[in-house]
C-alpha positions as CSV (number, residue, x, y, z in Angstrom):
1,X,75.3,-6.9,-21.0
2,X,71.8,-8.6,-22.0
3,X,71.4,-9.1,-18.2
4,X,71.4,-5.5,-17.7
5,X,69.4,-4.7,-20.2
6,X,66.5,-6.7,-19.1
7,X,66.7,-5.8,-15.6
8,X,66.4,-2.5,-16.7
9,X,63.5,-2.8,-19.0
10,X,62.3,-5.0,-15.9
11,X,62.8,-2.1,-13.2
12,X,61.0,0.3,-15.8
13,X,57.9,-1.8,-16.2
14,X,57.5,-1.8,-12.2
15,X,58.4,1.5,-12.1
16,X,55.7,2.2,-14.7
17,X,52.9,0.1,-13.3
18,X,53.6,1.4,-9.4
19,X,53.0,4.3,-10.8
20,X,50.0,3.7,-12.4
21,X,48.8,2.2,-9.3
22,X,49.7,5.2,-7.1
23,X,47.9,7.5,-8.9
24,X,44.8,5.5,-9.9
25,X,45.3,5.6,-13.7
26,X,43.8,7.9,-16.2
27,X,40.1,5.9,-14.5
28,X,40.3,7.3,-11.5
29,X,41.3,10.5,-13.0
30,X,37.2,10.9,-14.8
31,X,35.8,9.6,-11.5
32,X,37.4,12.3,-9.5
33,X,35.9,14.9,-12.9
34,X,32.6,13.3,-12.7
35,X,33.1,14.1,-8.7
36,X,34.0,18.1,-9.4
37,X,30.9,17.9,-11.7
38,X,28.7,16.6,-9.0
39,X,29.6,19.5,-6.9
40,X,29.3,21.6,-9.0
41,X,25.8,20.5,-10.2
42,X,25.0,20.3,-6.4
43,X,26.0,23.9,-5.7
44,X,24.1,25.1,-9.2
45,X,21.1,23.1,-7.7
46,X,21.1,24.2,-4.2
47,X,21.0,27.6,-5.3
48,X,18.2,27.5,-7.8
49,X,16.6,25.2,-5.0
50,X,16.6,28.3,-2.5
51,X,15.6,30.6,-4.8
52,X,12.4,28.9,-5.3
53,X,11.8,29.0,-2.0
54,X,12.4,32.7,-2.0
55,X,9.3,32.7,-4.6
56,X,7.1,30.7,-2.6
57,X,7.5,27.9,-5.1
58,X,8.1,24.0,-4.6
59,X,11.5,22.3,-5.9
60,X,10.2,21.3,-9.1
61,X,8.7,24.8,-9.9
62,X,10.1,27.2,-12.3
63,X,10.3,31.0,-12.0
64,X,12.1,33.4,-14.3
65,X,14.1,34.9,-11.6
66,X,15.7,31.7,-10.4
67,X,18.4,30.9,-13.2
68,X,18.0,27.0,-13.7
69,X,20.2,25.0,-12.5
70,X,23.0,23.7,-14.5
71,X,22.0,19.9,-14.3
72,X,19.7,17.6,-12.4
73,X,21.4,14.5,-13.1
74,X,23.9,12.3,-12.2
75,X,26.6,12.7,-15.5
76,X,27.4,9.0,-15.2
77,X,24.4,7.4,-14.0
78,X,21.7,9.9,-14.9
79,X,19.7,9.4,-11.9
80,X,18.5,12.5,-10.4
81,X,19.9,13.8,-7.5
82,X,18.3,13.8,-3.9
83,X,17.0,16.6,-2.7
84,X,16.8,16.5,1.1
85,X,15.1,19.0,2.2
86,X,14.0,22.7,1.5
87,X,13.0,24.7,4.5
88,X,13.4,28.6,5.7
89,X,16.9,26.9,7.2
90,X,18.9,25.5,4.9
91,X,18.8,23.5,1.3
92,X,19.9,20.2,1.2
93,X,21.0,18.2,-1.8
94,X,23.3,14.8,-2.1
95,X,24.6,12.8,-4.8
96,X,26.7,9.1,-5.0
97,X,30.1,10.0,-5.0
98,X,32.5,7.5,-7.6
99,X,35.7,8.6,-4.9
100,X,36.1,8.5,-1.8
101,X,37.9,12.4,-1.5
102,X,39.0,13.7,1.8
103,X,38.1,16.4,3.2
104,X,41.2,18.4,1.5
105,X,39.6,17.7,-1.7
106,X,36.6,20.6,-0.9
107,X,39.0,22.8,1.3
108,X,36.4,26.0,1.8
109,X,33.6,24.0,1.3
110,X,32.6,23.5,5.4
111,X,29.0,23.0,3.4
112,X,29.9,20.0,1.8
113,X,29.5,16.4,4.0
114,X,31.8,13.8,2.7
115,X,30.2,11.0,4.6
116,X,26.9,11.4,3.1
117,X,27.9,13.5,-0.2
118,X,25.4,16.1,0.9
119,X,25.6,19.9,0.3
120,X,23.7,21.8,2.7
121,X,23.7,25.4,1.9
122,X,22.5,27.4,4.8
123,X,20.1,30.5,4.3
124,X,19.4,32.0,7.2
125,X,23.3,32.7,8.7
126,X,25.0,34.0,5.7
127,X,22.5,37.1,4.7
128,X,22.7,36.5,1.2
129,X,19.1,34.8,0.8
């Protein structure tokens, strides 16, 4: 009877910490938040990015009718992110990615590269800029 016990107090345990393992823990669970957040802030950026272009103004500019972008920043490290490049094309804006998501992780986003974790919203194709 104490045999069985344990072993099942043993199987439960390993049960337990697989599972943990499996799923990366309640870690990995903020890194993939702080990675939504990043796109997120990316795609606020981008935006705010192109429509100072639209103004005639550089990146760092400010105009009333370009709504700010919701952060700059990296929310972990606070470095700012990297802003590619701005041109009548496309804007193009990357941060350090904690994960490593697959590509199933941004499913409609064909914008986002998960090699480089760059977002590179295009302006002249889609008519809305």
């Amino acid at each position: 009877m104490r045999f069985a016990s344990l072993a099942l107090i043993g199987l439960a345990v390993v049960m337990i910490a697989l599972g943990v393992w499996t799923v990366g823990g309640p870690e990995q669970a903020r890194a993939e938040r702080r990675d939504q957040q990043r796109m997120n802030d990316l795609s606020s950026l981008a935006h705010h990015l192109a429509c100072l272009h639209r103004q005639g103004l550089e990146p760092d500019g400010r105009a009333a009718a370009c709504p700010e972008a919701a952060r700059r920043t990296d929310p972990l490290t606070g470095e700012p992110y990297r802003v590619d490049e701005v041109s009548e094309e496309f804007v193009r804006v990357c941060a350090r990615f904690e994960t490593r998501l697959s590509r199933h992780w941004w499913v409609g986003r064909e914008d986002f590269d998960t090699e480089t974790g760059c977002l590179v919203l295009t302006l002249r194709d889609t008519g809305r800029w």
